[in-house]
C-alpha angles and dihedrals in degrees: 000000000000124000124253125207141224102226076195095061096028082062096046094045084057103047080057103050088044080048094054092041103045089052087037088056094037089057093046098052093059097054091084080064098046132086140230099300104018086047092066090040086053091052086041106051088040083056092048107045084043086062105046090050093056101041092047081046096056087038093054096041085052088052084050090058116097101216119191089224130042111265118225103198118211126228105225104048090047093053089040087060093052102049082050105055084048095063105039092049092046091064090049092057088051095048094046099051080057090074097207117142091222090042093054091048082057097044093045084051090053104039084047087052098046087053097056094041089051081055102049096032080053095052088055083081094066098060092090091067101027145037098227119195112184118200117237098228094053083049097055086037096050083049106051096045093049078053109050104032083051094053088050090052098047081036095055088035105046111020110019117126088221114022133202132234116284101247084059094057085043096055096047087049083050106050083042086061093039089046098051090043106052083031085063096042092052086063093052127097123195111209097180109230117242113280096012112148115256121241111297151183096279119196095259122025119247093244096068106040080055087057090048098048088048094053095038084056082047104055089038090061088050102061101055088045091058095031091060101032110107114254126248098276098039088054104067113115102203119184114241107159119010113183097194107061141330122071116278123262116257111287116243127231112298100266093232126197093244092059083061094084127122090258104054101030133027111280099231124127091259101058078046099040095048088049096055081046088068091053103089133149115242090227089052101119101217121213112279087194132023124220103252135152132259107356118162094307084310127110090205146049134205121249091233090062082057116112097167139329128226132200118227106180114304089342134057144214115235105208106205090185103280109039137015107241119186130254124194086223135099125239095240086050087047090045089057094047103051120070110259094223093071105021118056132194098227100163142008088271105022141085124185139204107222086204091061105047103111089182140339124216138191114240106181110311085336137071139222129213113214104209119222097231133128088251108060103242124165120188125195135253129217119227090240099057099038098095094045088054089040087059097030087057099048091049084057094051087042098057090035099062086047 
């Protein structure tokens, strides 16, 4: 027979799943700005909190069902789903704050996927109390709606040239999760097994453990919202170089080699390593392309398209404004190709082009660059770094006015 719904509890499985995904994004979008650790707890508490919203959304829009028999639901195919769920859509995360166009294709294709096989491995619970046929067309249908409404959020989100506000990216990620659930539910069929117990008076009504599983997805949410915000003080956004308009602030003391001794600076092989950067030969003919992957037909890419350049491991992603593309080279090998007088080391695991720096701000004892480029991208700044770009900046601005 076929399955009624609850509009009460449809509503409220939706407000959930626009609730997970509008703190998920919001966390993500926030990983490009992070640094090593707070960088994996932000993957992390976007997965997680992913995660929680769908599967209190599918849980809520099965409470929302009216079944003709009392469903017994059993243990290891709910948390199944779930750890499931964990682990698929935290891939996606990963592969979306990569900003690459062929990554996010990937990661819509995967989050899609991890939705739809939360949903299935879940209804796997009901097979104790109904025969359940699902019919093929409402599957493929289920499937490619959780994929592509899932590609147009992380696309608007992530790689839009104007994007829009966050809630709308969360409502469209929202409606992506409800649609593939009660889709899916349209294509399925109960036949109540023989001797299964009609539909009775359970301990706790299904409206309210509805409401408990939706604030408890809520509050959930919430923590990992508060817990990786940054705090007061780190969130402070001061201005420190704007290249539009308004004067410069006041120039700090020239960073000198001298002044990168043991004594004066940490003795690791990055503050080492960024002061041998600055000792170049004037005769030294720097790279006008680097080697990358699938761009635009090219395996190569000028040094001038380059906005930043970020490490991953023993490779690196090259990001030319709108997407990230790969390059077989290591960060240290690209530094040493590009003029220093245009690219800047500004992190472990990040270069910058000068040209391209549209603000930095301070964030705690860090900075952050805002890039000037059609897809909104900011990239860190070690502590360390932070007084040589602010210099090398305003003598940029500075030639460049004259």
């Amino acid at each position: 027979m076929p399955i009624a719904h609850d509009p009460t509890l449809v509503a409220l499985s939706l407000l959930v799943a626009i609730q997970a995904s509008f703190v998920g994004l919001s966390l993500s979008l926030r990983v490009s700005q992070a640094f090593a650790l707070n960088r994996r707890l932000l993957i992390a508490g976007a997965s997680l909190s992913f995660a929680v919203g769908i599967w209190a959304m599918h849980f809520v829009g099965m409470l929302a069902a009216k079944l003709p028999v009392t469903v017994d639901y059993v243990v290891l195919p709910t948390l199944l789903s779930f750890l499931v769920c964990v682990l698929v859509v935290g891939i996606a995360v990963y592969l979306a704050t990569l900003r690459s166009q062929r990554l996010l294709f990937i990661a819509a294709t995967v989050m899609g996927v991890g939705i739809a096989s939360m949903h299935y491995i879940g209804m796997m619970a009901l097979h104790a109390s109904a025969h359940m046929v699902h019919n093929p067309v409402y599957v493929l249908a289920s499937v490619l709606i959780a994929i592509l409404a899932s590609g147009l959020a992380l696309w608007q989100a992530f790689a839009s040239e104007t994007r829009p506000p966050l809630i709308v990216c969360a409502a469209v990620l929202g409606c992506a999760i409800s649609g593939m659930h009660y889709t899916a539910m349209a294509g399925l069929t109960l036949h109540p097994i023989v001797g299964a117990l009609p539909p009775g008076t359970p301990a706790i009504s299904g409206d309210l453990l509805a409401v408990i599983v939706s604030i408890v997805a809520f509050l959930v949410s919430g923590v990992f919202m508060l817990a990786l915000v940054p705090d007061q003080h780190e969130s402070v956004t001061e201005p420190v170089i704007v290249s539009e308009s308004g004067d410069p602030d006041p120039v700090p003391a020239p960073i000198t080699l001298d002044m990168v001794t043991p004594a004066a600076a940490p003795a690791t092989e990055f503050a080492v390593a960024s002061a041998i950067e600055q000792i170049k030969p004037d005769a030294v003919v720097y790279e006008t392309t680097l080697p990358v992957e699938m761009y635009r037909g090219s395996k190569s890419i000028d040094t001038a398209d380059i906005f930043s350049v970020h490490a991953n491991a023993h490779y690196t992603y090259v990001f030319n404004g709108r997407e990230d593309i790969f390059c077989p080279l290591s960060i240290s090998e690209i530094i040493v190709r590009l003029p220093p007088d245009i690219f800047f080391r500004v992190h472990r695991s990040y270069i910058v082009n000068i040209q391209r720096v549209a603000r930095l701000k301070r964030a705690g004892d860090n900075g952050v660059a805002d890039l000037d480029s059609p897809v909104r991208r900011s990239v860190p700044v070690s502590r360390s770094r932070l007084p040589q770009l602010r210099e090398q900046l305003t003598e940029y601005l500075q030639t460049r006015d004259n």
